[in-house]
N, C-alpha and C positions, 0 to 999 in steps of 0.2 A: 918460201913464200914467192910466188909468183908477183911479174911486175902490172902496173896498173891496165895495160895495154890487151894482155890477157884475159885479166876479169872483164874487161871491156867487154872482148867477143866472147867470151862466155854466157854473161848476160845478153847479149845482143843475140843469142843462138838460143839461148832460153826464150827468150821473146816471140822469135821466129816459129819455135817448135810450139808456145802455146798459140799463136794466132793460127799458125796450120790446123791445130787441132780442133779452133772451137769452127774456123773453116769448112772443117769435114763436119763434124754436128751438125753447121748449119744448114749442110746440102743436105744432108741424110733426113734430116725434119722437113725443109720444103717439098722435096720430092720423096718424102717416106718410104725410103729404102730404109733396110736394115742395118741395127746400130752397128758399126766398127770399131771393134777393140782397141785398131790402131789409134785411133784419137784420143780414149783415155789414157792408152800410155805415154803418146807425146805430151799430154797435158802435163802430166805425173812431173817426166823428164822432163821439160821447158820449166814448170815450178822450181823444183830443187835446183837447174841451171839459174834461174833470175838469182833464187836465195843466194845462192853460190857465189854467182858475179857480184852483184849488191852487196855482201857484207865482206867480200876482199877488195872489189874495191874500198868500203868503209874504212878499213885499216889499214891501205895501203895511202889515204889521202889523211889518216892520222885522226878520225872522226870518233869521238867515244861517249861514250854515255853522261850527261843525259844529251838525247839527239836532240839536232834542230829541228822543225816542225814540221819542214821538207818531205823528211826520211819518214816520220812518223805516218804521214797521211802515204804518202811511196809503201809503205808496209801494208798498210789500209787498203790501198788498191791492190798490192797483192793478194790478201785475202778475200776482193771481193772477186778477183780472179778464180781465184780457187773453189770457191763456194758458187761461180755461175758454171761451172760445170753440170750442176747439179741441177740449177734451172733451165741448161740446154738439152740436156738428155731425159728430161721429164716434161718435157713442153710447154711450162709455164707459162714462157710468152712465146709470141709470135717470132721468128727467126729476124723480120728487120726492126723490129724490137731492141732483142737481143746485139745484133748487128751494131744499133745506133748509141745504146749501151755500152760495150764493148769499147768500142772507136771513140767514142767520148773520155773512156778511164783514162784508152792509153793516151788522149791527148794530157789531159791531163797528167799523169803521169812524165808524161817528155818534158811538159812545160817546168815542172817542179824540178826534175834533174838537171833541167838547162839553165834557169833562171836560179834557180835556191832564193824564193822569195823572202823566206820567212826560216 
């Protein structure tokens, strides 16, 4: 098992690699170019990185079932991660839409892994 320090940047590359990703969606939709493969596979890769990072670190801070409510809604925004993939490559909404969506999770998100409100 790797130490907490790891899953750390693990996570935190996973993170990187999905914001790059839905980055490139975003341009490719304002300026209607043609979709790039390369973003859904960083998406791919950046998901299975967060999942990765996030439940070693879990077990490395000793956190087990049933989770706090933190972790629970943090899961919750991963899949809404996962599932706007689908609303960015099909145009659902408008890119700053999307954009303001987005940036909103991951505030959210940060706020929950920093704080542990609940």
């Amino acid at each position: 098992m790797l130490n907490l320090f790891v899953y750390k940047w693990i996570h935190l590359a996973g993170v990187f690699l999905v914001f790059l990703a839905f980055g490139g969606l975003l341009v490719e939709q304002k300026f209607k170019l043609a979709k790039q493969r390369w973003a859904s596979i960083s998406h791919g890769v950046g998901m299975f990185l967060l999942l990765l990072g996030g439940f070693g670190m879990l077990a490395r801070l000793g956190i087990h079932w049933p989770w706090p409510g933190w972790i629970v809604l943090k899961l919750g925004i991963w899949i809404v991660f996962g599932f706007w993939l689908v609303v960015t490559r099909r145009n659902w909404l408008p890119p700053a839409v999307s954009y303001t969506v987005l940036f909103g999770l991951a505030l959210a998100a940060t706020y929950f892994a920093l704080w542990k409100p609940f």
